[in-house]
C-alpha positions in Angstrom: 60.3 19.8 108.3 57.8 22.2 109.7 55.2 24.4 107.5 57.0 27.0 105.9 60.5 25.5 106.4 60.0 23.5 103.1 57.8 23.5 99.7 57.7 22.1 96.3 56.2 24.5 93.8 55.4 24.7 90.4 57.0 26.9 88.4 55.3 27.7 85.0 57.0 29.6 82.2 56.1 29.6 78.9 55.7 26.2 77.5 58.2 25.0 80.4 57.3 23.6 83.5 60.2 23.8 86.6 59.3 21.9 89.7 61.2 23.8 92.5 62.3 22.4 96.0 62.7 25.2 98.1 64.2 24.6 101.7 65.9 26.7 104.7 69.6 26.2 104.9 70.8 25.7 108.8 72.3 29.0 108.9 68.5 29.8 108.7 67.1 27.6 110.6 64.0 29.4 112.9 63.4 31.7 109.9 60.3 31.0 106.9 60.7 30.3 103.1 59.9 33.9 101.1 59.3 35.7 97.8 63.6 35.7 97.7 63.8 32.0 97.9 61.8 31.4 94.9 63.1 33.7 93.4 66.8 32.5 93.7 65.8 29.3 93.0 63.9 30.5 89.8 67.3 31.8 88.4 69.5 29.1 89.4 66.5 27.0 87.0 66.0 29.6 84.1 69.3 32.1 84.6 66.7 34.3 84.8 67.7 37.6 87.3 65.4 37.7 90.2 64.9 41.4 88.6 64.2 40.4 85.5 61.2 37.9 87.4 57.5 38.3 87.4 56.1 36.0 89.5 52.8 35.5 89.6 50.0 33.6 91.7 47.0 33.4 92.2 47.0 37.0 89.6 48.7 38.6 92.2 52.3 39.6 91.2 55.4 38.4 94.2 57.0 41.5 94.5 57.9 41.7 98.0 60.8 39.9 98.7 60.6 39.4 102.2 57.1 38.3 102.2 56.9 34.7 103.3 55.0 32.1 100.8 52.7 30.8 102.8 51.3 34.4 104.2 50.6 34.5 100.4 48.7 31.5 100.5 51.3 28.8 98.8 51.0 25.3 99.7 53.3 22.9 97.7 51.9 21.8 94.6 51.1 25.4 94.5 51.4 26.8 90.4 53.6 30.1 89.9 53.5 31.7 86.7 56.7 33.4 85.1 57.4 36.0 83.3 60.6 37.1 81.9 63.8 36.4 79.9 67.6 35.8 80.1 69.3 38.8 79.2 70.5 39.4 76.1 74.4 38.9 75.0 74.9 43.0 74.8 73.0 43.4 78.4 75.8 40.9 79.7 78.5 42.8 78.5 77.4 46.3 79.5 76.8 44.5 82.5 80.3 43.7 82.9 81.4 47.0 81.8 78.9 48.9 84.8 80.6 46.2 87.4 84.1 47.9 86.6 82.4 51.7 86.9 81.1 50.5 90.2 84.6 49.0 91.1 86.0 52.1 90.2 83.6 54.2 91.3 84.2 52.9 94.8 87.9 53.6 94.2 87.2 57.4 94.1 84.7 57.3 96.4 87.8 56.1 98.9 89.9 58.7 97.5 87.6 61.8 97.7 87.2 60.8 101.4 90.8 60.6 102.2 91.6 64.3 100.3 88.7 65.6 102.6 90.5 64.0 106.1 93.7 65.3 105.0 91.6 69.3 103.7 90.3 69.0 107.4 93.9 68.4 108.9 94.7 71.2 107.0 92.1 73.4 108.1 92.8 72.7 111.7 96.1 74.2 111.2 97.9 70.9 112.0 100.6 72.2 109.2 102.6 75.4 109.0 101.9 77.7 106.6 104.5 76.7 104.2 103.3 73.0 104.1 99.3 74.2 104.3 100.3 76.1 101.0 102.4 72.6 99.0 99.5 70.3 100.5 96.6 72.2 99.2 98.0 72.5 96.3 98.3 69.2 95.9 95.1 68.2 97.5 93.4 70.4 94.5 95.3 68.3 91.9 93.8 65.3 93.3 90.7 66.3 93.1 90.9 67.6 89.8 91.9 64.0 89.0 89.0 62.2 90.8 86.7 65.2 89.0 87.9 64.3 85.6 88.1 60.0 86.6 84.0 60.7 87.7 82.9 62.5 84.5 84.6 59.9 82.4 83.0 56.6 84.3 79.4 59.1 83.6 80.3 58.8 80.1 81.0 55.1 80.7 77.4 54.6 82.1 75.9 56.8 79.2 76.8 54.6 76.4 75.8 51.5 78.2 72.1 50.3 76.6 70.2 48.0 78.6 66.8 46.3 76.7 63.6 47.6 78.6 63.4 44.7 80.3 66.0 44.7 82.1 65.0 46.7 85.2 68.1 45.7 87.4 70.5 47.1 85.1 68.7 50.1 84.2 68.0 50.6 87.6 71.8 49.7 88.6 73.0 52.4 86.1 70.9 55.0 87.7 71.6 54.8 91.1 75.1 54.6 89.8 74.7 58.2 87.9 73.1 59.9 90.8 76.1 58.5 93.6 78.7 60.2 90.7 76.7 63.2 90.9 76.5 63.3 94.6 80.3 62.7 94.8 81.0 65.8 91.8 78.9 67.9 94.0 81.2 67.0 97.1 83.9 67.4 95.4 82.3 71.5 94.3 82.1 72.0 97.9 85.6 70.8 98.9 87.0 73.4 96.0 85.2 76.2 97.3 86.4 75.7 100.4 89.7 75.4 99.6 89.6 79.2 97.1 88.3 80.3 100.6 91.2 78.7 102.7 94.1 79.9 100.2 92.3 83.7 100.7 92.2 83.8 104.3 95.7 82.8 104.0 96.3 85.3 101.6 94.6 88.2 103.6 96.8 87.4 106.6 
C-alpha cells in the first residue's frame, strides 16, 4: 500500500506492549491513516475508550483526531505511549443508565416539537374557536408531561458519578444537562405563549 494508507506501530502501555496494524478499509480508499485510527484500534486492543486515551509521541499528546499520523511524524515501528484505563464496573452501569436518558431524551425532544407544529396550527387559526380552546388545553397537558418527564431524566443524570477519568462520560452527561435545559426553556416559551393566546381569545 502507499505511505499513509498502512502502518504498524507500537503501542506502549504500562508494562504492556500492543503492536497495532492500522490500514484503510476500501470504503476509504483515497483518504490517510489518523489520530481516530489509532485510536479505535487502541480500544479494540485495551477496551480502552478513545476518550479515556492519552496518546503520546514523541512528548507530544494525539489529540486531534483528524490529524493524519504521518503529518505527525509516525513511520511504522514508530513507539506510542498510553495512558489510561478501562472504566470501572459503576462507570459502565451509569453509562448504561445515561444511554436510556439520551434515548428518552430524544423521545421528548420529538414530542416537544410535534406540540409546537400543532401550537402553530393553532395559532394560524386553522381550528375554530371551540376546538382552539379543547386543543390548547390539551397541548398544555402535554407539555406539562414532557416538563415533568425532563426534570426527572435531570435528576437521572444527577445521581450518575463518573471517576475523574472518565472525560467522555462526564462530558456526555453535561451536554446532556444543558440540551434538557435548552428544551425546559422551550418548553417556558411555548407556555407563555399559549397564557397569551387563551387571553386574546378571552378579550375577543
Amino acid at each position: 500500500m502507499a505511505t499513509g494508507q498502512s502502518l504498524t506501530l507500537q503501542v506502549i502501555h504500562g508494562p504492556q506492549k500492543y503492536d497495532v496494524k492500522l490500514g484503510l478499509a476500501e470504503n476509504e480508499a483515497g483518504d490517510a491513516l489518523c489520530v481516530k485510527h489509532l485510536t479505535d484500534a487502541v480500544y479494540k486492543l485495551t477496551e480502552i475508550p478513545a476518550e479515556a486515551q492519552k496518546l503520546i509521541y514523541k512528548g507530544k499528546s494525539l489529540k486531534d483526531l483528524g490529524e493524519e499520523l504521518t503529518s505527525l511524524g509516525l513511520k511504522s515501528g514508530a513507539k506510542v505511549m498510553l495512558i489510561g484505563k478501562k472504566p470501572v464496573p459503576q462507570d459502565d452501569e451509569d453509562t448504561r443508565a445515561m444511554n436510556e436518558v439520551e434515548a428518552n431524551l430524544e423521545k421528548q425532544d420529538k414530542k416537544l416539537s410535534d406540540i409546537t407544529y400543532e401550537l402553530d396550527g393553532v395559532h394560524r387559526g386553522y381550528l375554530n374557536k371551540d376546538q382552539q380552546s379543547e386543543s390548547v388545553k390539551h397541548l398544555e397537558k402535554r407539555l406539562a408531561v414532557v416538563a415533568e418527564t425532563l426534570m426527572r431524566l435531570l435528576e437521572k443524570l444527577d445521581a450518575l458519578r463518573f471517576e475523574e477519568s472518565n472525560k467522555g462520560g462526564r462530558g456526555k452527561r453535561k451536554s446532556l444537562v444543558t440540551k434538557i435545559q435548552v428544551l425546559l426553556t422551550r418548553i417556558d416559551g411555548l407556555n407563555r405563549g399559549v397564557s397569551d393566546m387563551i387571553a386574546r381569545w378571552d378579550a375577543m
